[in-house]
C-alpha positions as CSV (number, residue, x, y, z in Angstrom):
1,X,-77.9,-9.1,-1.5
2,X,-74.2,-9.7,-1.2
3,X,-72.0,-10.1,-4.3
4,X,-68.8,-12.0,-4.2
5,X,-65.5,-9.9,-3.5
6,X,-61.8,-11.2,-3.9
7,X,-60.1,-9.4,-0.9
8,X,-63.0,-11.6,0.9
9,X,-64.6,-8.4,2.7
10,X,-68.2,-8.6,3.1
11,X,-70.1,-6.1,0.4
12,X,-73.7,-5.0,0.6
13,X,-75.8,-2.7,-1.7
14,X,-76.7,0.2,0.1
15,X,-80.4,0.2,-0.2
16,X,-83.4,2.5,1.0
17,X,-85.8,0.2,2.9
18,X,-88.5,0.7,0.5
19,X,-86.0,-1.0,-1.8
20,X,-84.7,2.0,-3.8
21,X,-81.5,3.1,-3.6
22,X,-80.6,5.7,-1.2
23,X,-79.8,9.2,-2.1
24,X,-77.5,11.3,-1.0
25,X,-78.2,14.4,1.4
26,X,-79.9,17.4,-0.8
27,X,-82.5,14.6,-1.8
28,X,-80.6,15.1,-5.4
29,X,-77.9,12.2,-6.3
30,X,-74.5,13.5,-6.7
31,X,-71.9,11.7,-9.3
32,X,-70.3,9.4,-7.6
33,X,-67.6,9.3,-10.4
34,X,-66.2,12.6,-9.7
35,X,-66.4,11.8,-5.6
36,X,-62.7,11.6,-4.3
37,X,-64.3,9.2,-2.1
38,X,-65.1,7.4,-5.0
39,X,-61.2,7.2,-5.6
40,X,-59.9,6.2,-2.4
41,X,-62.6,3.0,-2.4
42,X,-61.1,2.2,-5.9
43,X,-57.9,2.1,-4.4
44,X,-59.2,-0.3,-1.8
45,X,-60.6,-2.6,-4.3
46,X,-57.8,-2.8,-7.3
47,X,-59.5,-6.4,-8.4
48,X,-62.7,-4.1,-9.4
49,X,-60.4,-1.5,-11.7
50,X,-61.5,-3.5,-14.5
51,X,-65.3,-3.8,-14.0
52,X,-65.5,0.4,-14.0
53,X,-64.4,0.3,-17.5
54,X,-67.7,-1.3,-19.1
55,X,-69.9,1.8,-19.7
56,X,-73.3,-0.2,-18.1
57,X,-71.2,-0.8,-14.7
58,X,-70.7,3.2,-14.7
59,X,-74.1,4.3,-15.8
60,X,-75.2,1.7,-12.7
61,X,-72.9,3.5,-10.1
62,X,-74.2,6.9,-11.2
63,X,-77.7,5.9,-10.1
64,X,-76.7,4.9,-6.5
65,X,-75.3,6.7,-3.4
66,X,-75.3,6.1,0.1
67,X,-77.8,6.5,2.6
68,X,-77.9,9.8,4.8
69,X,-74.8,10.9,3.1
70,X,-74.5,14.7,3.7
71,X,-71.2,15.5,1.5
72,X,-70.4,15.2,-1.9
73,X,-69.1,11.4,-1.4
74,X,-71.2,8.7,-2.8
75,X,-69.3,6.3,-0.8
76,X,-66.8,5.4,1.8
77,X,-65.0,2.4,3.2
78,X,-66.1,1.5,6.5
79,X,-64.3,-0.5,8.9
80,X,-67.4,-1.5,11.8
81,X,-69.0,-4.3,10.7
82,X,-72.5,-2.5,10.8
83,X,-71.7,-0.3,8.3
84,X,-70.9,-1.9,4.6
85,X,-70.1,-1.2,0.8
86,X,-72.4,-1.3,-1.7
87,X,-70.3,-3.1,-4.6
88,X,-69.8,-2.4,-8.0
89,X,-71.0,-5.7,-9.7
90,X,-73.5,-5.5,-12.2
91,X,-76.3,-8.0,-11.1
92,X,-75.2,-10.6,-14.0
93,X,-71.9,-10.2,-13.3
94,X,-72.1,-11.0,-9.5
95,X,-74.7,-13.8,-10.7
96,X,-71.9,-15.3,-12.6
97,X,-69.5,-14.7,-10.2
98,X,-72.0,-15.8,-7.5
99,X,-71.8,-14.0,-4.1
100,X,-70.0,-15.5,-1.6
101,X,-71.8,-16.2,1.6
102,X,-71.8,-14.4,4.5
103,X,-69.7,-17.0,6.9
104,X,-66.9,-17.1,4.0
105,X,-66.9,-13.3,3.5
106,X,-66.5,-13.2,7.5
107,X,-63.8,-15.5,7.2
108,X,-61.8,-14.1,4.5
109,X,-62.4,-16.7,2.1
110,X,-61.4,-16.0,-2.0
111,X,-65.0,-18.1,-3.3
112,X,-67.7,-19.7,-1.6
113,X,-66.3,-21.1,2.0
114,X,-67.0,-24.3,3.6
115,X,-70.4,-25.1,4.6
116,X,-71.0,-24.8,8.3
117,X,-72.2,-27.9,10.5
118,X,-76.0,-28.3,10.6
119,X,-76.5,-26.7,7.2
120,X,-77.3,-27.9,3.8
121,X,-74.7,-29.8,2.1
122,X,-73.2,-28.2,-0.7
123,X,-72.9,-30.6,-4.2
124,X,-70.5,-29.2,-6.6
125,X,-71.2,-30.4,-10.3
126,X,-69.0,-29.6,-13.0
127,X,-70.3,-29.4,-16.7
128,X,-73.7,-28.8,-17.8
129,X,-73.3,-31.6,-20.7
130,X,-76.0,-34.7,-20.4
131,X,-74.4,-36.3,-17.2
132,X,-74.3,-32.9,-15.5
133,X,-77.5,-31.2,-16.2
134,X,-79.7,-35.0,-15.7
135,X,-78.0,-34.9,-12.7
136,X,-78.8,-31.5,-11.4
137,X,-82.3,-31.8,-12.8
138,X,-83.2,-34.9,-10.0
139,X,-81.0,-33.5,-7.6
140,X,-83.5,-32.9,-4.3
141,X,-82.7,-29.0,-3.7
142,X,-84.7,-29.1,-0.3
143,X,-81.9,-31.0,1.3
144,X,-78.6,-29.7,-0.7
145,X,-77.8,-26.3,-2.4
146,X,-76.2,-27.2,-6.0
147,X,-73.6,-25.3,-7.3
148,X,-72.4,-25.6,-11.0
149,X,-69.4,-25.1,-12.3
150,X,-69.0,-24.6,-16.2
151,X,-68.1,-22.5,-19.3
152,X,-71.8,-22.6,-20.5
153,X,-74.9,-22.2,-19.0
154,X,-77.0,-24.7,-21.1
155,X,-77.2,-28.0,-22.1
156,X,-76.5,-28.6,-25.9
157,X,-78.9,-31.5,-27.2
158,X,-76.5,-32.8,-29.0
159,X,-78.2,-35.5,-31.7
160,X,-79.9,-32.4,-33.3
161,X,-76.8,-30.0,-33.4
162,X,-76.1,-31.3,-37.5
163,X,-79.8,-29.9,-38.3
164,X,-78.5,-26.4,-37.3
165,X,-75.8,-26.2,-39.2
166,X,-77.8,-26.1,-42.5
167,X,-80.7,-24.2,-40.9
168,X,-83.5,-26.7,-40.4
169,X,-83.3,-25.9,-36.7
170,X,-82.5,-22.7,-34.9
171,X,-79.7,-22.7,-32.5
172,X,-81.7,-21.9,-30.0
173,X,-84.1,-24.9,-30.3
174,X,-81.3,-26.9,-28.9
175,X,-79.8,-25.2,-26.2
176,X,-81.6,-25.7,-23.0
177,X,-80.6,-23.1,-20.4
178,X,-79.5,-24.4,-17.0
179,X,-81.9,-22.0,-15.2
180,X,-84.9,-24.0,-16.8
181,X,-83.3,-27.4,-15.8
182,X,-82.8,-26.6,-12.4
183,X,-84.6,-23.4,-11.1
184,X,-82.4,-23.4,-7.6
185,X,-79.4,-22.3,-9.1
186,X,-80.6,-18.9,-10.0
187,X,-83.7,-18.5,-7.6
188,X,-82.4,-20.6,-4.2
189,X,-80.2,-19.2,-1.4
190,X,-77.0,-20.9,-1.3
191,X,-77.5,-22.5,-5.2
192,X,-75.5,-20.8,-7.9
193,X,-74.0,-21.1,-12.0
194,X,-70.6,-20.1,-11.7
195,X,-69.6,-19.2,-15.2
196,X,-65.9,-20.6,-15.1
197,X,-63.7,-23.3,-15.5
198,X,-62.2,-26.1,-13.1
199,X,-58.3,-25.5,-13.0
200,X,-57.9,-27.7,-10.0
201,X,-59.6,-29.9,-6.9
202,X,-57.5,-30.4,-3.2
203,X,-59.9,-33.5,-2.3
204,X,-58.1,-33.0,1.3
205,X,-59.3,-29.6,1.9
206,X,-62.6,-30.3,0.1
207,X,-62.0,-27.0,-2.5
208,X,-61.7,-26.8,-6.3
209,X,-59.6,-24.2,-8.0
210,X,-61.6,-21.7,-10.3
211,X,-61.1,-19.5,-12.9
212,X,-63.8,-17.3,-14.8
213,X,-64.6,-17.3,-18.5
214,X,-64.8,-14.3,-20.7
215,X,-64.2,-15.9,-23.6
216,X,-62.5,-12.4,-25.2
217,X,-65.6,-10.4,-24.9
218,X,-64.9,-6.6,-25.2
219,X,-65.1,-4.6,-22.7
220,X,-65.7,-7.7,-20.0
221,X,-64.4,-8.5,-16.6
222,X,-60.9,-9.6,-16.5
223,X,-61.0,-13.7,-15.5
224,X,-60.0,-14.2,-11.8
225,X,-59.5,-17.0,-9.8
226,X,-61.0,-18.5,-6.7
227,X,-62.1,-21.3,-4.5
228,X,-65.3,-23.4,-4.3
229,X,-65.5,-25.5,-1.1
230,X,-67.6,-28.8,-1.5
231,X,-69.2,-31.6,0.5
232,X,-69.9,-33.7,-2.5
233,X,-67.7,-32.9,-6.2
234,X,-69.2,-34.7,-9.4
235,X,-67.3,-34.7,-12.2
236,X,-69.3,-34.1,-15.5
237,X,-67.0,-32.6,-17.9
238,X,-67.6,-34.0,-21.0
239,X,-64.5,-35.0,-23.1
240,X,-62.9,-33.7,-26.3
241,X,-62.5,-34.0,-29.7
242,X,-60.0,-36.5,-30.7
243,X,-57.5,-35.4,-33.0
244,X,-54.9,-38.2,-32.6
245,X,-51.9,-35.7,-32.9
246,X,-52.7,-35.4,-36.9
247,X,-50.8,-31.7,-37.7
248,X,-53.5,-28.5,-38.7
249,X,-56.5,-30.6,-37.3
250,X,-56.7,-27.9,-35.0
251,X,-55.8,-25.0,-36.5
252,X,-58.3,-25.6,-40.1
253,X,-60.8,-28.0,-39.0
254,X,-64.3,-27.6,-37.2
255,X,-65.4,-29.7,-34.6
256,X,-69.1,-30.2,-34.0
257,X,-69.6,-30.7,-30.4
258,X,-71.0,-27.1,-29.3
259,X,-73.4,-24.4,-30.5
260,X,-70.7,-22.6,-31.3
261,X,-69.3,-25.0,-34.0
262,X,-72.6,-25.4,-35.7
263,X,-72.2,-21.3,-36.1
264,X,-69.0,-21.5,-37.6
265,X,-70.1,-24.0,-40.2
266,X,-73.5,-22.2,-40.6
267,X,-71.5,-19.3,-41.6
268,X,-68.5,-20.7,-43.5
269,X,-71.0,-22.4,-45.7
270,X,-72.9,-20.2,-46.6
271,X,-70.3,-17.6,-47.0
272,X,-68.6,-19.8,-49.7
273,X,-71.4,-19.9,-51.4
274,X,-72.0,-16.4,-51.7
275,X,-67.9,-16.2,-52.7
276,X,-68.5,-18.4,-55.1
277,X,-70.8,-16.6,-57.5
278,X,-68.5,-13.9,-57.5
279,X,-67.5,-12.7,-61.5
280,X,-64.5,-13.4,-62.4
281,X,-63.9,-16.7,-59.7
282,X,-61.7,-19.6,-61.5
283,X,-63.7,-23.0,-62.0
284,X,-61.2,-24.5,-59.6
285,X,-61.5,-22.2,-57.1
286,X,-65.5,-22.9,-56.9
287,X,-64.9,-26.2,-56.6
288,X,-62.3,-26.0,-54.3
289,X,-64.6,-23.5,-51.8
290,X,-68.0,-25.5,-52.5
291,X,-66.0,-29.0,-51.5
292,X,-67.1,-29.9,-48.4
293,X,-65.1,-32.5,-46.3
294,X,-66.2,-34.7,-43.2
295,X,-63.2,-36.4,-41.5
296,X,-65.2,-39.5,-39.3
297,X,-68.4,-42.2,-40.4
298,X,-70.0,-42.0,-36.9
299,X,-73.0,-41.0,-36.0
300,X,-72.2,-37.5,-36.1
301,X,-70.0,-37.6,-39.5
302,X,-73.1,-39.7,-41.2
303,X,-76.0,-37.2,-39.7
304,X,-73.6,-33.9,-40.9
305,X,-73.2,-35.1,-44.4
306,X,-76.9,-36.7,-44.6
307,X,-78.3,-33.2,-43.3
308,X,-75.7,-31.4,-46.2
309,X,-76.5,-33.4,-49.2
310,X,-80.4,-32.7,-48.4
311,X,-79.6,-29.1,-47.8
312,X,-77.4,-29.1,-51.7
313,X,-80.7,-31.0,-52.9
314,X,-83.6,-29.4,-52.0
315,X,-82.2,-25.7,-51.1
316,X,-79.0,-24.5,-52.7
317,X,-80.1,-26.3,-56.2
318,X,-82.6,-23.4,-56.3
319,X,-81.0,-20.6,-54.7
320,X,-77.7,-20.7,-55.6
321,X,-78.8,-22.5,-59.4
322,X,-75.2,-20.8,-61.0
323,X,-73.1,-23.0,-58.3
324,X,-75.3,-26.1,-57.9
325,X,-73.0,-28.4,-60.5
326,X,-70.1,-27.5,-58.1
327,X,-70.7,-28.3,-54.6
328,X,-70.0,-31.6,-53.2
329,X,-69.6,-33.8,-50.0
330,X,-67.1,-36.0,-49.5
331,X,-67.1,-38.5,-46.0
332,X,-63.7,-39.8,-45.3
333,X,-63.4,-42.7,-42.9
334,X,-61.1,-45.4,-42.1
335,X,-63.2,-48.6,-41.6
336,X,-67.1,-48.9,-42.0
337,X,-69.4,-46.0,-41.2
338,X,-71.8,-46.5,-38.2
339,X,-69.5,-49.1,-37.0
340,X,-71.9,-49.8,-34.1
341,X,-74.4,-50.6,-36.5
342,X,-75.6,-53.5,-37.6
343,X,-74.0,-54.4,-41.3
344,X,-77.0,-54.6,-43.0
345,X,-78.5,-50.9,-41.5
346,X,-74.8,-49.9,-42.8
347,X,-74.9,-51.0,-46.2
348,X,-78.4,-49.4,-46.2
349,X,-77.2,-46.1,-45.4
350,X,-74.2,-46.1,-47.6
351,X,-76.7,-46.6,-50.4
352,X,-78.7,-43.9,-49.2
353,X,-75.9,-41.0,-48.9
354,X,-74.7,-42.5,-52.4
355,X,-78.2,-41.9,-53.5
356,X,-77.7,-38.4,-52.3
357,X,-74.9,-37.5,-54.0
358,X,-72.0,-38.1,-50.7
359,X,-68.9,-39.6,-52.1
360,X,-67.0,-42.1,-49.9
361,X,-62.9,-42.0,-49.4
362,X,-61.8,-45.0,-47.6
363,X,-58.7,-44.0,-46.0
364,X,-56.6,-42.0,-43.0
365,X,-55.6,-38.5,-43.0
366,X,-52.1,-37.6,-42.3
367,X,-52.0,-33.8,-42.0
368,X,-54.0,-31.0,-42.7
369,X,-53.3,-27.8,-44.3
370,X,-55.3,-24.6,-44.3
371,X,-56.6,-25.2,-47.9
372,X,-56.2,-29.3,-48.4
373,X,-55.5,-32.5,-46.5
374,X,-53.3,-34.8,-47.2
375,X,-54.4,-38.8,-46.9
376,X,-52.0,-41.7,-45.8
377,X,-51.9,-42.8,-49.6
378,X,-50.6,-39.7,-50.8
379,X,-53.6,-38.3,-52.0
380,X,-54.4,-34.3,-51.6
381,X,-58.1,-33.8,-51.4
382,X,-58.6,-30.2,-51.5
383,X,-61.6,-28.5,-49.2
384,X,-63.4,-25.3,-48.4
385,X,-65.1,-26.6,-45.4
386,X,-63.7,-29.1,-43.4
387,X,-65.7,-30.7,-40.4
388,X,-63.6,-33.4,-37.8
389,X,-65.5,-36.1,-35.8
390,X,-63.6,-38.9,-35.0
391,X,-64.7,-39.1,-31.7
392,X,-64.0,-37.9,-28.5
393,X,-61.1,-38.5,-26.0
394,X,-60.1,-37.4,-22.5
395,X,-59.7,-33.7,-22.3
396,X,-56.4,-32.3,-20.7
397,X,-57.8,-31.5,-17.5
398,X,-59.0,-35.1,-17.2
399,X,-55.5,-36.3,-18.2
400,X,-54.4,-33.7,-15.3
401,X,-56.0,-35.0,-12.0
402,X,-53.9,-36.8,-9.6
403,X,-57.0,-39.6,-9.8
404,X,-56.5,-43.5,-11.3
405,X,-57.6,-43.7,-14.7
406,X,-59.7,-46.1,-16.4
407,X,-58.4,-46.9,-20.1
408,X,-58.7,-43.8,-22.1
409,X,-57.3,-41.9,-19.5
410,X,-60.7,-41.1,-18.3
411,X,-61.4,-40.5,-14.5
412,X,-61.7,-44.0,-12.9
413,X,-64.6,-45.0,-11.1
414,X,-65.8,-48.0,-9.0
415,X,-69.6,-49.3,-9.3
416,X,-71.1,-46.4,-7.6
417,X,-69.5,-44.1,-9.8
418,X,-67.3,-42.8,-7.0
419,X,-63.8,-41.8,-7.2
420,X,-62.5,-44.9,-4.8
421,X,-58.8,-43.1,-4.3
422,X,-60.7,-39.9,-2.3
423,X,-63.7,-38.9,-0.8
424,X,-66.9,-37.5,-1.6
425,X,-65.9,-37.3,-5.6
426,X,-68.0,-38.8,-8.1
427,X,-67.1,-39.1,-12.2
428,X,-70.2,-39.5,-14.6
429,X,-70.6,-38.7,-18.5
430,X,-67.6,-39.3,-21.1
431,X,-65.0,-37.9,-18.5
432,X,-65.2,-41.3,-16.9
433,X,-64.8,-44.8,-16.3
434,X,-65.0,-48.1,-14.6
435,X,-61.6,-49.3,-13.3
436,X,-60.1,-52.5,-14.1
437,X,-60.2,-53.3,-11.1
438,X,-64.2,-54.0,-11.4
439,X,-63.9,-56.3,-14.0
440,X,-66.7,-54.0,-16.6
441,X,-65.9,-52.4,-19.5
442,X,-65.5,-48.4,-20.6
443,X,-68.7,-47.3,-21.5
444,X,-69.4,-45.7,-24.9
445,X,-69.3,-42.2,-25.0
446,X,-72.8,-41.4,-25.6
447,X,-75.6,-39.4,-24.9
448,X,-77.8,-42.2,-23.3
449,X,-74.8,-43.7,-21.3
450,X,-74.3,-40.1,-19.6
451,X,-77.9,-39.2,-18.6
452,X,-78.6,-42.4,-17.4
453,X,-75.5,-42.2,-14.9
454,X,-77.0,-38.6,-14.2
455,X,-79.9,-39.7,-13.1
456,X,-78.3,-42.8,-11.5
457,X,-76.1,-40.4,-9.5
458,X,-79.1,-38.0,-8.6
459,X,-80.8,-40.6,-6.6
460,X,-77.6,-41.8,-4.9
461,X,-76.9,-38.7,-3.6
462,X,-80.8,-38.0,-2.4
463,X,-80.7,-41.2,-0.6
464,X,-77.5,-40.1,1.2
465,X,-78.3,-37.1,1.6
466,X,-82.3,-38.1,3.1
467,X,-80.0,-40.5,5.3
468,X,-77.6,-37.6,6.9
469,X,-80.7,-35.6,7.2
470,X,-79.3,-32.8,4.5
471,X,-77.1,-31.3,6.2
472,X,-73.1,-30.9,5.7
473,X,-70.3,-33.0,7.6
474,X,-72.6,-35.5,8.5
475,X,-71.0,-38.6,10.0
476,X,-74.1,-40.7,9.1
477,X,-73.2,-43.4,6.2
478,X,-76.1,-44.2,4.2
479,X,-76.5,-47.8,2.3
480,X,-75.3,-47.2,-1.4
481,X,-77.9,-49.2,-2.8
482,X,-77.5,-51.4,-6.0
483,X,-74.4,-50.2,-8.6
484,X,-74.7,-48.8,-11.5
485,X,-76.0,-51.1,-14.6
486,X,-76.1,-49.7,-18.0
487,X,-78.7,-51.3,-20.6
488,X,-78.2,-50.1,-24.3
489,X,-81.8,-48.8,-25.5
490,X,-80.9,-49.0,-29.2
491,X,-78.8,-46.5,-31.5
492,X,-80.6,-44.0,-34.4
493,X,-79.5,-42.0,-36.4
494,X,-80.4,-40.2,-39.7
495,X,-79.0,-40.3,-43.7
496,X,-81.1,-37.0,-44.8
497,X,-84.1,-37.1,-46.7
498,X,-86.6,-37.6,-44.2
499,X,-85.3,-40.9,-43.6
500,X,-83.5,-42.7,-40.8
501,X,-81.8,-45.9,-39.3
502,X,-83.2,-47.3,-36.0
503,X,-81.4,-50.5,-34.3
504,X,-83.1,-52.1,-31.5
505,X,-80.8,-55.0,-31.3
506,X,-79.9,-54.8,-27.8
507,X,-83.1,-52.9,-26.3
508,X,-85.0,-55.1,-23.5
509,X,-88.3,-53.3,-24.9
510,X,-87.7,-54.5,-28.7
511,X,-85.1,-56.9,-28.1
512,X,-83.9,-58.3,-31.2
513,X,-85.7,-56.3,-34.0
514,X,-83.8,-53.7,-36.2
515,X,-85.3,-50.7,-38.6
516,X,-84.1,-49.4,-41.5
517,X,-86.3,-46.8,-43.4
518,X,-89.1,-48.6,-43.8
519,X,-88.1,-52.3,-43.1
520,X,-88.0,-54.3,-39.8
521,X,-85.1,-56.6,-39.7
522,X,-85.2,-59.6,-37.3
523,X,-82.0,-61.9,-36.8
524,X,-81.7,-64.6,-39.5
525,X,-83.8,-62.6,-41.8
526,X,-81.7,-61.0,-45.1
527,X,-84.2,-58.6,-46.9
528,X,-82.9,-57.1,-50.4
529,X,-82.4,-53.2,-49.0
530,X,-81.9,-51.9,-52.7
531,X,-84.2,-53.5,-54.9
532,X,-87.0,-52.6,-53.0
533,X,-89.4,-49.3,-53.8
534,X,-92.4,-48.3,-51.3
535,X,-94.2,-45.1,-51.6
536,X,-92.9,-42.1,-50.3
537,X,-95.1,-42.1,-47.2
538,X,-93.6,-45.5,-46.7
539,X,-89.9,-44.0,-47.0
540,X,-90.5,-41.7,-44.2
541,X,-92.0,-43.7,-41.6
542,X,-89.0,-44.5,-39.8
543,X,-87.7,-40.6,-40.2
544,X,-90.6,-39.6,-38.4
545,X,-89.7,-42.3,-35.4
546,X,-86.6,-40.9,-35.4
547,X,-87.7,-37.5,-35.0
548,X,-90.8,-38.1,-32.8
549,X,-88.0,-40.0,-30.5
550,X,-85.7,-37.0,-30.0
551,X,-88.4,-34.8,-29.7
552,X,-89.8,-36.8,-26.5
553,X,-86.3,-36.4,-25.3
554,X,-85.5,-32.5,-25.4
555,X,-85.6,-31.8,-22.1
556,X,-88.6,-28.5,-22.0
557,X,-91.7,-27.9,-23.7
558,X,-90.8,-24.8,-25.1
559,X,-88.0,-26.3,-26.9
560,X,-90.0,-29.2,-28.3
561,X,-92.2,-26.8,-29.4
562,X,-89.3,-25.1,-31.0
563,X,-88.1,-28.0,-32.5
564,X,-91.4,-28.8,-34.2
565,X,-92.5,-25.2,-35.2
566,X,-89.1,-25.5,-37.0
567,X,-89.3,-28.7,-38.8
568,X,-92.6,-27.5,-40.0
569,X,-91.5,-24.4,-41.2
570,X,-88.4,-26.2,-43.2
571,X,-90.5,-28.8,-44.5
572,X,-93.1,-26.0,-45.9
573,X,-90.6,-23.3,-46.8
574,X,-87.2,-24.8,-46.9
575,X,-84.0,-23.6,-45.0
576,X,-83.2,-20.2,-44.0
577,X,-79.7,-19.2,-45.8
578,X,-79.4,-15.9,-44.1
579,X,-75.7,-15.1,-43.5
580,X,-76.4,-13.8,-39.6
């Protein structure tokens, strides 16, 4: 097993050929710690210094020693090639660093090295967002190893993320991990996840700069950098939140566009609520702490404060009965909510988060400061949670690459969803899209939109790859195929309550038909949405399209079952409020 090493020398553990570690001479281990040996290979190896100091990386080097050793010394630097260094990577931290191979350790190379004529061509896919992972998933691993390249190693399913921050789903029900999507990358020689970011691509020399992610974890590896080589680079990197340069949005706001956010909000909520039934708290300090602010009427914006006025209804009303007359939502937006929406599925879910106890501010935030914002008419709205989605933008990496850009500053692409100024670089997902020059619009950033130019992608690169016969540097120049044609399948999205807006109005399958609760809406036809009442059965027949569509669309059966073990248990016994 060889583990990736920076000075680019070629490091093997030093194994017995049972498979258990050698011991030393004596048949008892010695402490390797102690060994001067030990000493002068740290020496060799300064870029390790920082590994030794996690307590698990030190227990692991005290239970190995070299082979046939008859001295004190646990190990020793060889210079023949025959004889080699066991290294001191833990086996998750050299699967996140992911070994480099034995022709680039030979070579001296800082990362995985080029792929050698005749053998599999490597695909290089940064993000593991909807674009990425779809993309990975159809990817034909018998004829190209597939490295990725990210900061997480699973795929967020984003149109559930809201449910978890009130607890009607688990985190974990919608994080799919990458090794489920795609088994190569942690079983197949030559596939790996690389837990780090993209700092940089040379598409002449076929190599992207790296640079590991620790996010500030005590006690964890120092980031490094290194050097990916590639035959094929996709670009998948998502996008970010936009905060169109409003002052503090950053600094006091939460974005909801990872697991991570949802946590924070999870937390923050509930930890004002607990603050607030302190003794001896002011009645405008409860308010103040149990006012909770969404910034943005999209889809996410609408689901968040549909998901929060059912979790103030049906959860903190009976737990938290001394602060229930204090809480409240309040959804600022600009224009219309759900702006993509058809007018009449918008009125309808106004009146439904009305219903629900969501007040509406019609206006544009100017700045932000850690306890209020401030709005373009002058008015202070104050907040104890404060949640931003106004969309997203191209990140600052995307803004960085010496690629064209499409409006947006996203990357440009042509038909095929290639990069047209380079070679071998494709751009799918919201970091992308199509250039002027081809006459079609930007796509919307959306879930759909990305996975379908995933699995658009996936079989353009199998039919290239079929056609060069797999392997790398291939001269062969396979047929493209038909472009890239995006057809909408129809928007959802829920207002809380068990209910839910469906709109159809551009799907092929339903073309033309619109539904709103419990009311199909067909063009010309203008049904009274208020005045009328059905049972409750009725009410929640289009919630449970909603949900029985995104459950078909989580990626595994053991998250579906997740999902649904979940929505049972919250339907029966309501939300868990555990501060965790």
């Amino acid at each position: 097993m060889y583990y990736p090493d920076l000075s680019g020398r070629r490091i093997e553990r030093d194994r017995h050929p049972a498979g258990r570690p050698a011991a030393t001479g004596g048949g008892q281990p010695k402490s390797i710690i102690k060994s001067p040996r030990f000493s002068l290979w740290l020496s060799r190896f300064p870029s390790c210094a920082p590994a030794m100091a996690a307590s698990s990386l030190l227990r692991s080097l005290t239970r190995h020693a070299r082979r046939g050793c008859a001295g004190t010394g646990a190990f020793s630097y060889y210079r023949h090639q025959q004889q080699q260094l066991w290294s001191p990577f833990s086996t998750s931290a050299a699967a996140a660093a992911a070994g480099a191979r034995d022709e680039a350790a030979r070579r001296g190379f800082p990362g995985l090295g080029p792929t050698a004529k005749g053998e599999k061509a490597r695909v290089v896919v940064l993000g593991t967002g909807w674009a990425g992972s779809r993309l990975m998933k159809d990817l034909n691993t018998s004829a190209c190893d597939v490295v990725c390249v990210a900061p997480r190693n699973h795929m967020v399913f984003t149109p559930l993320l809201a449910s978890t921050c009130v607890g009607t789903l688990e985190f974990r029900s919608v994080a799919e991990p990458l090794a489920r999507i795609q088994p190569a990358v942690s079983k197949s020689p030559g596939s790996y996840f690389l837990l780090a970011r993209c700092t940089g691509v040379d598409p002449d020399a076929h190599t992207i700069d790296c640079e590991t992610v620790t996010d500030g974890e005590k006690g964890a590896l120092e980031p490094w950098k290194f050097k990916v080589a590639y035959d094929k680079l996709v670009f998948a990197c998502g996008a970010e939140a936009s905060t169109f340069g409003i002052h503090g949005v950053t600094e006091h706001a939460i974005f909801l566009r990872e697991v991570h956010h949802a946590q924070e909000i999870r937390r923050r909520l509930l930890l004002n609520l607990m603050l607030s039934d302190v003794p001896g708290i002011s009645e405008e300090e409860k308010r103040k702490l149990l006012h909770c602010v969404v910034v943005g009427g999209g889809p996410t914006g609408v689901e968040f404060s549909g998901e929060l006025s059912d979790f103030i209804l049906r959860d903190v009303k009976q737990r938290y009965s001394h602060v229930k007359d204090y809480i409240n939502v309040t959804l600022i937006e600009a224009n219309e909510i759900l702006s993509s929406f058809d007018v009449r599925l918008r009125q309808y879910a106004t009146n439904q988060l009305i219903k629900s106890g969501v007040r509406f501010v019609r206006g544009i935030v100017k700045d932000v400061q850690p306890n209020k914002l401030i709005l373009d008419n002058g008015e202070e709205v104050p907040y104890g949670l404060l949640v931003w989605s106004t969309g997203v933008g191209a990140s600052r990496f995307v803004k960085s690459l010496p690629f064209p850009k499409s409006p947006g500053g996203r990357i440009g692409v042509d038909e095929w969803l290639r990069v047209p100024s380079v070679q071998d670089v494709y751009a799918i997902g919201d970091c992308s899209g199509f250039l002027e020059s081809t006459g079609k619009d930007v796509l919307p950033a959306l879930a759909q939109v990305a996975e379908r130019q995933g699995k658009y992608l996936a079989s353009l690169l199998n039919h290239v790859m079929k056609a060069g016969g797999g392997h790398a540097n291939s001269e062969t120049e396979a047929d493209l195929g038909p472009p890239f044609v995006y057809k909408h399948l129809g928007s959802m999205a829920t207002v809380g309550r068990y209910k839910a807006l469906v709109d159809l109005r551009q799907s092929k399958v339903l073309c033309g038909y619109q539904l709103a609760d419990h009311f199909v809406i067909w063009p010309g036809h203008k049904p009274n949405l208020e005045g009328l009442q059905k049972s409750e059965q009725e009410q929640h027949k289009f919630g449970f399209i909603w949900r029985s569509a995104y459950l078909t669309s989580v990626i595994s059966w053991r998250n579906r079952f997740y999902v649904a073990i979940n929505w049972l248990t919250t339907l029966l016994f309501g939300r868990d409020i555990s501060r965790i």
